[in-house]
N, C-alpha and C positions, 0 to 999 in steps of 0.2 A: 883369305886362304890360310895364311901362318899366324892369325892372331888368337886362333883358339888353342888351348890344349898346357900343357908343361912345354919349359923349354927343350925339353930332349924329342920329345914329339913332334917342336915345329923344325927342330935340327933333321930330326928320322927323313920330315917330311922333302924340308929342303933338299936333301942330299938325293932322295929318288927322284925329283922333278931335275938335280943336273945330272944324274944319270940316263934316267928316260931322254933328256934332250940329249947326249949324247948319243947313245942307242940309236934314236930317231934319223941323225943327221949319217951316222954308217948305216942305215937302213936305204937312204936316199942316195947316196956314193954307190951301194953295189948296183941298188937297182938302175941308177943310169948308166952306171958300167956293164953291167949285164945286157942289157936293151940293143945299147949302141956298139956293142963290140960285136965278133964273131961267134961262132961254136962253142970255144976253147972257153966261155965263160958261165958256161950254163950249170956247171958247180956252184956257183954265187948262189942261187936260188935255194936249197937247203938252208942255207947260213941266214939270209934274208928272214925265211920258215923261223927258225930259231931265235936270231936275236927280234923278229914280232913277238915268237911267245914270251922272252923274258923280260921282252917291254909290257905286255900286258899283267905279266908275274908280277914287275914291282908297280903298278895300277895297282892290282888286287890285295897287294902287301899296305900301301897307300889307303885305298878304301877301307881294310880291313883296320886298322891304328885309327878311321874315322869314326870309324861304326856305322859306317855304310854297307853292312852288311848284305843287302842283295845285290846291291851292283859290285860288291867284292866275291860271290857267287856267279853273279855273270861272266867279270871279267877273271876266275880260274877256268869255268868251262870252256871261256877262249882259247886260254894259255894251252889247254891241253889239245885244243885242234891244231893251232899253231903247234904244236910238239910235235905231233903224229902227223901231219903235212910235211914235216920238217924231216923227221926219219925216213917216211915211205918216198920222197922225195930223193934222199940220200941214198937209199934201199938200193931205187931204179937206177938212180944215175950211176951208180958205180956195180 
């Protein structure tokens, strides 16, 4: 995975894989926070919305520095349903 490229590319690379894993593991805290908790927590769900699209944003940032160009196509047109889930989600709730 980081043995192709210049080293500033497999540095790019490294640093959105411990982003995305960070992302990942706040994505997995609200959602069990949200689940198991009462009412009062159903605001989580937007922020959930959001930080999926800007995990799939730095995928596509990722793909895109590979040259994997269609599945860096696929995963922007994720990012942007994730956005707009994320907003109209926001919209409602408040």
């Amino acid at each position: 995975m980081y043995f192709s490229g210049t080293k500033k590319q497999k540095r790019l690379r490294m640093i959105l894989d411990i982003i995305n894993t960070v992302i990942g593991i706040a994505i997995i805290v609200l959602t069990i926070v949200a689940f198991n908790a009462d009412d009062g927590y159903i605001v989580y769900f937007p922020y959930m919305f959001l930080l999926g699209g800007t995990m799939n944003l730095l995928a596509a940032i990722k793909n895109y520095t590979q040259r994997k160009i269609a599945v860096g196509i696929t995963m922007s047109v994720t990012t942007v349903i994730f956005f707009v889930a994320g907003i109209v989600t926001l919209v409602s709730i408040h």
